[in-house]
KEMAR-88873 format. One record per residue: y, x, z of N, C-alpha, C in turn; residue number from 1; residue in one letter; chain. Coordinates in nm, 3 decimals. Example, Ala and Ser with C-alpha at 12.3 -4.5 7.8 and 13.67 -1.06 7.14 Angstrom:
residues 2
{n_yy:-0.569 n_xx:1.319 n_zz:0.780 ca_yy:-0.450 ca_xx:1.230 ca_zz:0.780 c_yy:-0.330 c_xx:1.320 c_zz:0.780 resi:1 resn:A chain:A}
{n_yy:-0.225 n_xx:1.285 n_zz:0.708 ca_yy:-0.106 ca_xx:1.367 ca_zz:0.714 c_yy:0.003 c_xx:1.290 c_zz:0.787 resi:2 resn:S chain:A}
This chain:
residues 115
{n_yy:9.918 n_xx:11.685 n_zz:10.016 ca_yy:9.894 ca_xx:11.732 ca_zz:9.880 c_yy:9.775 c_xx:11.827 c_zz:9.881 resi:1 resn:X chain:A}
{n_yy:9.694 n_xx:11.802 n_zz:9.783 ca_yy:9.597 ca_xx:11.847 ca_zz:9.809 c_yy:9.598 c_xx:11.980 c_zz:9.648 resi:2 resn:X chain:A}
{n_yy:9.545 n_xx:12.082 n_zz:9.647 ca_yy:9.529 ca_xx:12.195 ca_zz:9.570 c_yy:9.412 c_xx:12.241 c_zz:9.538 resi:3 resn:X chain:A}
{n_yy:9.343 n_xx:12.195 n_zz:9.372 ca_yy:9.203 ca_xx:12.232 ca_zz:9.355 c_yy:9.231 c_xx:12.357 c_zz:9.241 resi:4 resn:X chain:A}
{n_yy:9.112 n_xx:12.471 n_zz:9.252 ca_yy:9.138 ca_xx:12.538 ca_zz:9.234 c_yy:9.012 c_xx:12.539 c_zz:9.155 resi:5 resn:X chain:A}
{n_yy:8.998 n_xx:12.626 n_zz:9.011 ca_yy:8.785 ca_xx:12.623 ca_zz:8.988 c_yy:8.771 c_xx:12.750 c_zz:8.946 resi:6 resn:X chain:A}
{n_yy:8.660 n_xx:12.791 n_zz:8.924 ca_yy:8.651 ca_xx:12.891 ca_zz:8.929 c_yy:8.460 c_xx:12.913 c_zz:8.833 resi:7 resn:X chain:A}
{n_yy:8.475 n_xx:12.985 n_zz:8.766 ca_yy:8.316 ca_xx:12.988 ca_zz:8.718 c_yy:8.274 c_xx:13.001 c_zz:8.613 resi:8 resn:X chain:A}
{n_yy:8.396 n_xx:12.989 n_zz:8.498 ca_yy:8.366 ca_xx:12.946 ca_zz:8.335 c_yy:8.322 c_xx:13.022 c_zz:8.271 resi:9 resn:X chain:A}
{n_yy:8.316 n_xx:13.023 n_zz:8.130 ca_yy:8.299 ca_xx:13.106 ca_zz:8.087 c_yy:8.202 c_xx:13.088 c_zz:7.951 resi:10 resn:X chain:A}
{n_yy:8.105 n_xx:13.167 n_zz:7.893 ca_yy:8.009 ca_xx:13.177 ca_zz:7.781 c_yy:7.877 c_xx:13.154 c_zz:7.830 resi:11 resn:X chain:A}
{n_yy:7.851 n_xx:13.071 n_zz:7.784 ca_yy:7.672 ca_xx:13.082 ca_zz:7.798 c_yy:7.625 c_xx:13.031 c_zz:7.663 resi:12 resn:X chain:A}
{n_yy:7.474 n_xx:13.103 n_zz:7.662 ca_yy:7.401 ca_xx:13.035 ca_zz:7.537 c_yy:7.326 c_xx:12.941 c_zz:7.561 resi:13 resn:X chain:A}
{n_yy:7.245 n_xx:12.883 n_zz:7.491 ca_yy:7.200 ca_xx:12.719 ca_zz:7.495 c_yy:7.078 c_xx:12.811 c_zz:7.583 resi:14 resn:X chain:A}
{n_yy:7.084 n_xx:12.658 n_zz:7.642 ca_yy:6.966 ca_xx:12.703 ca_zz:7.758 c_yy:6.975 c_xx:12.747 c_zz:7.906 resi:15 resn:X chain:A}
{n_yy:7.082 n_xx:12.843 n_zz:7.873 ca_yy:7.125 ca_xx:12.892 ca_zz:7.947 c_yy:7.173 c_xx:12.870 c_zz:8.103 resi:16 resn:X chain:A}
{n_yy:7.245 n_xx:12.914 n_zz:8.201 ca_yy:7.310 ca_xx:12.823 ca_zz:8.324 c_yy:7.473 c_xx:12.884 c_zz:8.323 resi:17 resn:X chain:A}
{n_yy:7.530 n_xx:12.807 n_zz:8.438 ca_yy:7.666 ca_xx:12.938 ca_zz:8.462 c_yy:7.649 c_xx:12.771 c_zz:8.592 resi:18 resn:X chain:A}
{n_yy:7.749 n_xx:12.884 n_zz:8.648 ca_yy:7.751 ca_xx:12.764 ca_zz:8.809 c_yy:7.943 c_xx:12.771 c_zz:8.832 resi:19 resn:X chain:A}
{n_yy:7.995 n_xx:12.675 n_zz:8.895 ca_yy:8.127 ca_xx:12.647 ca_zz:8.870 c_yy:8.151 c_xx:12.622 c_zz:9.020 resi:20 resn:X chain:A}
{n_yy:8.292 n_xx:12.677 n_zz:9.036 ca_yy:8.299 ca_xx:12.654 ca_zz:9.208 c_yy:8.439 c_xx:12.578 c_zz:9.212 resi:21 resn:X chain:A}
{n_yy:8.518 n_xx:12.515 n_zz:9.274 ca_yy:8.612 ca_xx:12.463 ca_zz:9.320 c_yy:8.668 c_xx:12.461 c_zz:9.498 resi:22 resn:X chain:A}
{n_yy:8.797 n_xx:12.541 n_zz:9.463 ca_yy:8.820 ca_xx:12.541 ca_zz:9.627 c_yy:8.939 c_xx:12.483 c_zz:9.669 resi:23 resn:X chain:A}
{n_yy:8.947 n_xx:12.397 n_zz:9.764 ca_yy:9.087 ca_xx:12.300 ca_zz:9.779 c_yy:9.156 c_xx:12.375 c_zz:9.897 resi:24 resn:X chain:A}
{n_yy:9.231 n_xx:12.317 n_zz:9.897 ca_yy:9.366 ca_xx:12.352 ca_zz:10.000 c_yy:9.444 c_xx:12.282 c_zz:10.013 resi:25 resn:X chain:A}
{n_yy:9.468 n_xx:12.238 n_zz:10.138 ca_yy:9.607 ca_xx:12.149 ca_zz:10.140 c_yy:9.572 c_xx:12.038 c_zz:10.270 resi:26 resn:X chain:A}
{n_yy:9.422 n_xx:11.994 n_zz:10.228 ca_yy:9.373 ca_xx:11.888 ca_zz:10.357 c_yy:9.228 c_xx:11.930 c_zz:10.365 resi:27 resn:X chain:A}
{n_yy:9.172 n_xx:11.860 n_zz:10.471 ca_yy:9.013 ca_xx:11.862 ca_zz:10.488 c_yy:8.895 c_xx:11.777 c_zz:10.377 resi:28 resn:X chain:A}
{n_yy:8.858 n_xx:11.857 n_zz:10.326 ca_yy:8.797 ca_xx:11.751 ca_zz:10.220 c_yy:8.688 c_xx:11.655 c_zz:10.246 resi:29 resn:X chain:A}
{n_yy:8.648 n_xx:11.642 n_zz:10.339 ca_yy:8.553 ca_xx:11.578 ca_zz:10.472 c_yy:8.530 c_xx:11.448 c_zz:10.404 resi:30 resn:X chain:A}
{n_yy:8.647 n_xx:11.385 n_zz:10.400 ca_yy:8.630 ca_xx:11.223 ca_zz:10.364 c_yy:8.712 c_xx:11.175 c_zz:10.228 resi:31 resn:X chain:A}
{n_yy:8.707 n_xx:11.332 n_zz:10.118 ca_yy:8.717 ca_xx:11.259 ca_zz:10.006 c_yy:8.564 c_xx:11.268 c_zz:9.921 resi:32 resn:X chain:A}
{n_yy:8.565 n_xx:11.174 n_zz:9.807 ca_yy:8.507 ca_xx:11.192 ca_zz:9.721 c_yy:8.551 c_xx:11.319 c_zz:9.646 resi:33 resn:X chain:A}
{n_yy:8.466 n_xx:11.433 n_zz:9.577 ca_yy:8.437 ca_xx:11.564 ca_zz:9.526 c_yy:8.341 c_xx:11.516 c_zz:9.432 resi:34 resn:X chain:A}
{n_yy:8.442 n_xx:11.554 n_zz:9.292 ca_yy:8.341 ca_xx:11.558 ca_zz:9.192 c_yy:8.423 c_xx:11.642 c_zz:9.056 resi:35 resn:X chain:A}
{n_yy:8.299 n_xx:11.644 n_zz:8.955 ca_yy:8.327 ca_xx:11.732 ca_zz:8.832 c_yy:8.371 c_xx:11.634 c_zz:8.721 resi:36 resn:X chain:A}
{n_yy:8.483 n_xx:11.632 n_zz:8.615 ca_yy:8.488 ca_xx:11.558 ca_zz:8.499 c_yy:8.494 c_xx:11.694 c_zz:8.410 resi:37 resn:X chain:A}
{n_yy:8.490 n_xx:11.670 n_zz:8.304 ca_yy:8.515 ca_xx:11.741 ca_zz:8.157 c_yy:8.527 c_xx:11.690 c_zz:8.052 resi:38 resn:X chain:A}
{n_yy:8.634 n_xx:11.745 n_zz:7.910 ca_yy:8.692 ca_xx:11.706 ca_zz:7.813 c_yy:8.675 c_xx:11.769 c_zz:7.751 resi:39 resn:X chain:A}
{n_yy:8.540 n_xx:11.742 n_zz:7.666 ca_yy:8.534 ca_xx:11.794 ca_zz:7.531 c_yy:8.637 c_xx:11.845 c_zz:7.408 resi:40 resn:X chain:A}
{n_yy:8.619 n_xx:11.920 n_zz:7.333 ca_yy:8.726 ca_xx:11.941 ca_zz:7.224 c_yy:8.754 c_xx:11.821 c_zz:7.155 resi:41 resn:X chain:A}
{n_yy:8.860 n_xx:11.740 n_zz:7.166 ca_yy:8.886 ca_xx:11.632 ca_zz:7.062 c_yy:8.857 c_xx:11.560 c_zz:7.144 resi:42 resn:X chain:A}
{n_yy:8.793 n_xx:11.549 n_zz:7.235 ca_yy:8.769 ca_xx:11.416 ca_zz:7.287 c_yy:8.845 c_xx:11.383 c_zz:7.431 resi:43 resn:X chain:A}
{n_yy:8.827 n_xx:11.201 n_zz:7.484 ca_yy:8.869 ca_xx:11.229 ca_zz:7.628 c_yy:8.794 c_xx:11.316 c_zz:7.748 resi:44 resn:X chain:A}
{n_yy:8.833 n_xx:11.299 n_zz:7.857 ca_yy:8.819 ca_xx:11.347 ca_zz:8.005 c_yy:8.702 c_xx:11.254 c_zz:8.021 resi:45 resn:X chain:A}
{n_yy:8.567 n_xx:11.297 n_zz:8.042 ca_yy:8.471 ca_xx:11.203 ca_zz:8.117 c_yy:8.444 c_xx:11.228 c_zz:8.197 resi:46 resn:X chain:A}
{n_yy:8.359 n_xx:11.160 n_zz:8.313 ca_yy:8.298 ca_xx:11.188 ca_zz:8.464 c_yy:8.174 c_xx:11.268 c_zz:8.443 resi:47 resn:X chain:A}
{n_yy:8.160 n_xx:11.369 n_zz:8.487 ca_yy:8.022 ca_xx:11.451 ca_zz:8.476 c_yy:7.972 c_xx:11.448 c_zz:8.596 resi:48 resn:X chain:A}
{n_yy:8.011 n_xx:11.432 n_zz:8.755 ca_yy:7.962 ca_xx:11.385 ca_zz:8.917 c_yy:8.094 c_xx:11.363 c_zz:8.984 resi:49 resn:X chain:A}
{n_yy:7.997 n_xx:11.304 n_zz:9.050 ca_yy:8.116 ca_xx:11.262 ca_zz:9.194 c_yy:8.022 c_xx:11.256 c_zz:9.309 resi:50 resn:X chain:A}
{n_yy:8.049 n_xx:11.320 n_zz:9.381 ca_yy:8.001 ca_xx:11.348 ca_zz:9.540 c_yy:8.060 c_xx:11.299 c_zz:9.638 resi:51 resn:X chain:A}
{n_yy:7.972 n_xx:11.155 n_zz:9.706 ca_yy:8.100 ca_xx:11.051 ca_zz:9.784 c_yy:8.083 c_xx:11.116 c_zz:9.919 resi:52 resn:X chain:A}
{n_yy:8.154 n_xx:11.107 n_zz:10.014 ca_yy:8.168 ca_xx:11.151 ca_zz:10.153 c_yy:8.047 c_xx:11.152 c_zz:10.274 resi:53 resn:X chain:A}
{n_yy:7.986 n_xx:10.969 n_zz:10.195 ca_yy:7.884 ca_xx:10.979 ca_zz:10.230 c_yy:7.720 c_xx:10.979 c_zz:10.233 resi:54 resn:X chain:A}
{n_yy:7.734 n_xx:11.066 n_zz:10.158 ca_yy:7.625 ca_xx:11.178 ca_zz:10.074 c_yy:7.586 c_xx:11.110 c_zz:9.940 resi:55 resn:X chain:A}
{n_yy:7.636 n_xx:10.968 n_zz:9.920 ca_yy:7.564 ca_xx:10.962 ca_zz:9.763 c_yy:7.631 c_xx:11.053 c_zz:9.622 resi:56 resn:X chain:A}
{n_yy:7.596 n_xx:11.090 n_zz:9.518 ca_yy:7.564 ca_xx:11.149 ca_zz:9.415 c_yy:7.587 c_xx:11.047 c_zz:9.306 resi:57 resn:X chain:A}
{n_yy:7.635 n_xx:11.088 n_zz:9.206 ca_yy:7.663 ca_xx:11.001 ca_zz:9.086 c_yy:7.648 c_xx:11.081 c_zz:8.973 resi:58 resn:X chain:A}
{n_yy:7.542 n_xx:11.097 n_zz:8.888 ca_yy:7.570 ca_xx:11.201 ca_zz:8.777 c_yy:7.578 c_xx:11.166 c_zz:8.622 resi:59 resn:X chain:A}
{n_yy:7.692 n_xx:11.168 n_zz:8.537 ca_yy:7.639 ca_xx:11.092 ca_zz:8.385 c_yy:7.533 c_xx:11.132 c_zz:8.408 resi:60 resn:X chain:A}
{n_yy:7.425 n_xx:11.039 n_zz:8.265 ca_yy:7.348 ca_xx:11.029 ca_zz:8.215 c_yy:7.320 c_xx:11.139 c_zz:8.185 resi:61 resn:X chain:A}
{n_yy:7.404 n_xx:11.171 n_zz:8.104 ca_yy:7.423 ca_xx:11.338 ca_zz:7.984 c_yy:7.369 c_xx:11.469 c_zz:8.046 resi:62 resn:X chain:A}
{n_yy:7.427 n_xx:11.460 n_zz:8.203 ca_yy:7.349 ca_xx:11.584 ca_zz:8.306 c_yy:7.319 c_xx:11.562 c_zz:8.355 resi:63 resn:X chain:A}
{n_yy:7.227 n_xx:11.456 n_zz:8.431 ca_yy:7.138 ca_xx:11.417 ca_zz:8.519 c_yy:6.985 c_xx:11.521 c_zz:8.499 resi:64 resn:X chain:A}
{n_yy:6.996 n_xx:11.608 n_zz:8.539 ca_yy:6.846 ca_xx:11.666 ca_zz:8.602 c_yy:6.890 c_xx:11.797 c_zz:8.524 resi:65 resn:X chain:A}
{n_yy:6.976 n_xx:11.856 n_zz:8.519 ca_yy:7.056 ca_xx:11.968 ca_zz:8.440 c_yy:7.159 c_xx:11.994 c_zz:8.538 resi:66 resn:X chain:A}
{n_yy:7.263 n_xx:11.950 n_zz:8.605 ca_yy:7.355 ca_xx:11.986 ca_zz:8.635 c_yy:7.309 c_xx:11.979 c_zz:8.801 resi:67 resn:X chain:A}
{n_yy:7.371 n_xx:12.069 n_zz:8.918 ca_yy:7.385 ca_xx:11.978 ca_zz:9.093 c_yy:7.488 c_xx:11.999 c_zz:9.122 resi:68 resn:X chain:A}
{n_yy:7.560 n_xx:11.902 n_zz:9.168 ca_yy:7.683 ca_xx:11.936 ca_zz:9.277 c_yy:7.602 c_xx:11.932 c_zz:9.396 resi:69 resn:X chain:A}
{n_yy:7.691 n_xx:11.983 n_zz:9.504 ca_yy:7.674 ca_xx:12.041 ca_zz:9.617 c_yy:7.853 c_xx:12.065 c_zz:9.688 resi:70 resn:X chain:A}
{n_yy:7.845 n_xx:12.079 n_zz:9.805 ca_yy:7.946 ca_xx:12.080 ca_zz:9.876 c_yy:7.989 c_xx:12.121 c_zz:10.014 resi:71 resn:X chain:A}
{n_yy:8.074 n_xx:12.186 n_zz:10.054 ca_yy:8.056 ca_xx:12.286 ca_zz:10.156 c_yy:8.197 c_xx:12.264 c_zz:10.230 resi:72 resn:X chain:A}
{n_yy:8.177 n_xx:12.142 n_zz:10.321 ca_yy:8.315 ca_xx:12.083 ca_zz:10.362 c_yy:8.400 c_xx:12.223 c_zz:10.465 resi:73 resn:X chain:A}
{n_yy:8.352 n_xx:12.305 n_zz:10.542 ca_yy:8.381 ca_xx:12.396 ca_zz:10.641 c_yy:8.486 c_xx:12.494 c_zz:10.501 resi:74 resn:X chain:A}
{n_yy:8.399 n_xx:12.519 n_zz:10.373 ca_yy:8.487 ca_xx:12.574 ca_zz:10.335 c_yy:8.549 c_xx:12.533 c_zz:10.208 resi:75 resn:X chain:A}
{n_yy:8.556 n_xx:12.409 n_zz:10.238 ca_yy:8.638 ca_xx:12.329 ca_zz:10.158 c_yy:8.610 c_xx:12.377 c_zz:9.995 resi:76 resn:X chain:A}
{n_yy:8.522 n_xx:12.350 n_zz:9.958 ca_yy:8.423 ca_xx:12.429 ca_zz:9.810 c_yy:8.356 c_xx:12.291 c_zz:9.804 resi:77 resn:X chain:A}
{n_yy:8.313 n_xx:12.280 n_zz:9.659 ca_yy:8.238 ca_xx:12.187 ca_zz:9.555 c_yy:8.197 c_xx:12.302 c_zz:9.491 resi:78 resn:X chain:A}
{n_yy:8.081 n_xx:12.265 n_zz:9.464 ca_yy:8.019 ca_xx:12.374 ca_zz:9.396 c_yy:7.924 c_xx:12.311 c_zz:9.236 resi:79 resn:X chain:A}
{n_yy:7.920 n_xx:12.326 n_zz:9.150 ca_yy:7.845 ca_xx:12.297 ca_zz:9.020 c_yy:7.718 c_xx:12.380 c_zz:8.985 resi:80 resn:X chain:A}
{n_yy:7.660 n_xx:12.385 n_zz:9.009 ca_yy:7.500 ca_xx:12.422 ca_zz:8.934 c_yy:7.486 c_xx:12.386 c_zz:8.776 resi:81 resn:X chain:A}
{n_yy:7.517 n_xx:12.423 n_zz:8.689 ca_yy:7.475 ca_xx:12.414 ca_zz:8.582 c_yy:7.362 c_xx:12.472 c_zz:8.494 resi:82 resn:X chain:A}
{n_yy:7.271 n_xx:12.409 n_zz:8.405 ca_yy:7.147 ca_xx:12.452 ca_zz:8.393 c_yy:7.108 c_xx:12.404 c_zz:8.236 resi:83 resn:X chain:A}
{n_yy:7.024 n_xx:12.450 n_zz:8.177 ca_yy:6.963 ca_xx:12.431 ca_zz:8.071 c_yy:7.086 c_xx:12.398 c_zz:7.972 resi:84 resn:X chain:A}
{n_yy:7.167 n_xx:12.468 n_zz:7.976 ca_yy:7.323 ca_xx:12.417 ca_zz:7.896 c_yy:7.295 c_xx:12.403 c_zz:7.731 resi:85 resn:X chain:A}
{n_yy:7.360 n_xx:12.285 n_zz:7.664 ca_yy:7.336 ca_xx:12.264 ca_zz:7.513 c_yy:7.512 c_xx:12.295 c_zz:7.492 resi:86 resn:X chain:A}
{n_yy:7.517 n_xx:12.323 n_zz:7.377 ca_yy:7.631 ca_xx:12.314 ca_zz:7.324 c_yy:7.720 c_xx:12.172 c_zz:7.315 resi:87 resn:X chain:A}
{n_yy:7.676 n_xx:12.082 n_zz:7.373 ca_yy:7.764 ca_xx:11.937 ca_zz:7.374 c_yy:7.854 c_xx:11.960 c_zz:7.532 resi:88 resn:X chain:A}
{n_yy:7.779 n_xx:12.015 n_zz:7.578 ca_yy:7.836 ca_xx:12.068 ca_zz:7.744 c_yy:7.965 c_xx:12.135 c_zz:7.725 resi:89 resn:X chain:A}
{n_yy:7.987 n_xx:12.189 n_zz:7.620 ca_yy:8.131 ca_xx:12.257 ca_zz:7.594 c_yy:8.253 c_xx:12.169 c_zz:7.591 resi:90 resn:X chain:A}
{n_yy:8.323 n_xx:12.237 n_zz:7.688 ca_yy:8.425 ca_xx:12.190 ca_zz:7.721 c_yy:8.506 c_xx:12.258 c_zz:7.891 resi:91 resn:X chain:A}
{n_yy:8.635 n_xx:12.195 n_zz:7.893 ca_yy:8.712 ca_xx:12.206 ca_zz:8.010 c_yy:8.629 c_xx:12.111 c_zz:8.083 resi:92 resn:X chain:A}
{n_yy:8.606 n_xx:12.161 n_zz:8.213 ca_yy:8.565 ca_xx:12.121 ca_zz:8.324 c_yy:8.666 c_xx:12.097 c_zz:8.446 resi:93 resn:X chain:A}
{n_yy:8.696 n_xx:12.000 n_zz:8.484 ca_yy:8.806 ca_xx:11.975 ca_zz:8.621 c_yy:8.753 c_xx:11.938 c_zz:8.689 resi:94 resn:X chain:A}
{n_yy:8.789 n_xx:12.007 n_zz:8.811 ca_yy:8.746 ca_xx:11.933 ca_zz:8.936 c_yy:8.841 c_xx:11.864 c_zz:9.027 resi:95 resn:X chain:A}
{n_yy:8.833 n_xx:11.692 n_zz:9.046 ca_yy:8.864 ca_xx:11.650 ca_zz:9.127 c_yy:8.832 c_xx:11.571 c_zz:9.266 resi:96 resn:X chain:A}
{n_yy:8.957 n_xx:11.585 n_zz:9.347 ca_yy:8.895 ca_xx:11.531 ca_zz:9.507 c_yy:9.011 c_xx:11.363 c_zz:9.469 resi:97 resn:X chain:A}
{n_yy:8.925 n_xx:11.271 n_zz:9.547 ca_yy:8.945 ca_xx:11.159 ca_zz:9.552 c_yy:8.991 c_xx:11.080 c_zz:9.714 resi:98 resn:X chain:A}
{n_yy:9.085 n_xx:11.063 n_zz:9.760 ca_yy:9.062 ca_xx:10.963 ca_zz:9.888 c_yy:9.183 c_xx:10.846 c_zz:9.870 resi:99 resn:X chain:A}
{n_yy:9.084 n_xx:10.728 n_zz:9.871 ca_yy:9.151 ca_xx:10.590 ca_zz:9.846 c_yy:9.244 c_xx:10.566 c_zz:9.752 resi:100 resn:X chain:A}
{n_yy:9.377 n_xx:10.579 n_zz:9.732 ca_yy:9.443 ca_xx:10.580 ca_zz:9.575 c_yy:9.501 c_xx:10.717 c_zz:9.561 resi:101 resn:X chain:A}
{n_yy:9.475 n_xx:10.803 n_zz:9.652 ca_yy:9.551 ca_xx:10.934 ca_zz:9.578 c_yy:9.416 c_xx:11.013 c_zz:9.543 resi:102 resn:X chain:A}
{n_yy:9.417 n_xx:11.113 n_zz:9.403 ca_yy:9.368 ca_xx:11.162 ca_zz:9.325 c_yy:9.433 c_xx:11.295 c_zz:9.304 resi:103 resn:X chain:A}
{n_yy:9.366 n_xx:11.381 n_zz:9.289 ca_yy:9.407 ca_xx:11.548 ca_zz:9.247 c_yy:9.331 c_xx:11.599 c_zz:9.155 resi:104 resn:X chain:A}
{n_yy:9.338 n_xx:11.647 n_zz:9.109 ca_yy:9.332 ca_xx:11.769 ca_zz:9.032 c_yy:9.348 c_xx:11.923 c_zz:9.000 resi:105 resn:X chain:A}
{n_yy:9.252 n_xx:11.966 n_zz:8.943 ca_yy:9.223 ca_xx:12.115 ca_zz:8.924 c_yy:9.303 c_xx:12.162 c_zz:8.845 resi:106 resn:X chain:A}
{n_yy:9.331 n_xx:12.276 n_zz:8.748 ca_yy:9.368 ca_xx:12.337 ca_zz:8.616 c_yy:9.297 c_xx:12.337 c_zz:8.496 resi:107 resn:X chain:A}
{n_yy:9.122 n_xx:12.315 n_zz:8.604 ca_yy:9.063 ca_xx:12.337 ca_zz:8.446 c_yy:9.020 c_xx:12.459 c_zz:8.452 resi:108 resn:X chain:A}
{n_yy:8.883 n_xx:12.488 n_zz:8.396 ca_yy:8.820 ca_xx:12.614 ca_zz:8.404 c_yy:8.718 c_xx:12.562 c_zz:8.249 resi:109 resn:X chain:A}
{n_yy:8.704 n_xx:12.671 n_zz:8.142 ca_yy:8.670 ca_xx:12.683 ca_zz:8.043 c_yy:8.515 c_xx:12.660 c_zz:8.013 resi:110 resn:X chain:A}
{n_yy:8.402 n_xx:12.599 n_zz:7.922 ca_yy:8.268 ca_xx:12.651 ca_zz:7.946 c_yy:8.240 c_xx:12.631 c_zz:7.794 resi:111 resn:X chain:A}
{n_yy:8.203 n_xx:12.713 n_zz:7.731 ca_yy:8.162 ca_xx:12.763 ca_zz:7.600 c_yy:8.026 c_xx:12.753 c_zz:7.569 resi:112 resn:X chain:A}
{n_yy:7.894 n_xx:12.680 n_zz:7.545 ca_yy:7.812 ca_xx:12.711 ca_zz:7.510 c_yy:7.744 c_xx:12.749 c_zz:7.351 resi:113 resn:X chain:A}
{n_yy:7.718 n_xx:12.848 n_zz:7.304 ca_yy:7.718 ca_xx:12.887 ca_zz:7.186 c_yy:7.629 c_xx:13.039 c_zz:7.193 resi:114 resn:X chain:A}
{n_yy:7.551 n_xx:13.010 n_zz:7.051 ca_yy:7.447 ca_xx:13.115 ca_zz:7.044 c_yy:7.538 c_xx:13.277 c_zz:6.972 resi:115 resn:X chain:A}
């Protein structure tokens, strides 16, 4: 069983950055996939990255050249870079780890963008 934890949220104004961390517990995150989704107000859960094991990168459209994941297997951390933030970016952010059919999940950490 694996335990994601995030950490980072919060207020920013447009333009703005805030960076988001996630820390697991439970197994080695070595050889899962690590990535970020978020759920807009009203809306579903979408994929915002996924960071595969072996090193490829997947980023929506929506944050591609705005957002970086990054990842720090020793201390079991995913890390989010967030950048030039618009107010459509608002929303719960989860972070989950992925290996073969089991899936985990975070709590959810808050991100507000608004002037």
């Amino acid at each position: 069983q694996v335990r994601l934890v995030e950490s980072g949220g919060g207020l920013a104004q447009p333009g703005g950055s805030l960076n988001l961390s996630c820390t697991a517990s439970g197994d080695d995150i070595t050889p899962y996939a690590m990535g970020w989704y978020r759920q807009p107000p009203g809306k579903e859960r979408e994929l915002v990255v996924l960071s595969w094991p072996a090193g490829s990168i997947n980023y929506a459209d929506s944050v591609n050249g705005r957002f970086t994941i990054s990842r720090d297997n020793m201390k079991s951390t995913v890390y989010m870079q967030m950048g030039n933030l618009r107010p459509d970016d608002t929303a719960v952010y989860y972070c989950h780890a992925i290996l073969v059919r089991n899936g985990y999940w975070g709590a959810g950490t808050r991100v507000t963008v608004s002037s």
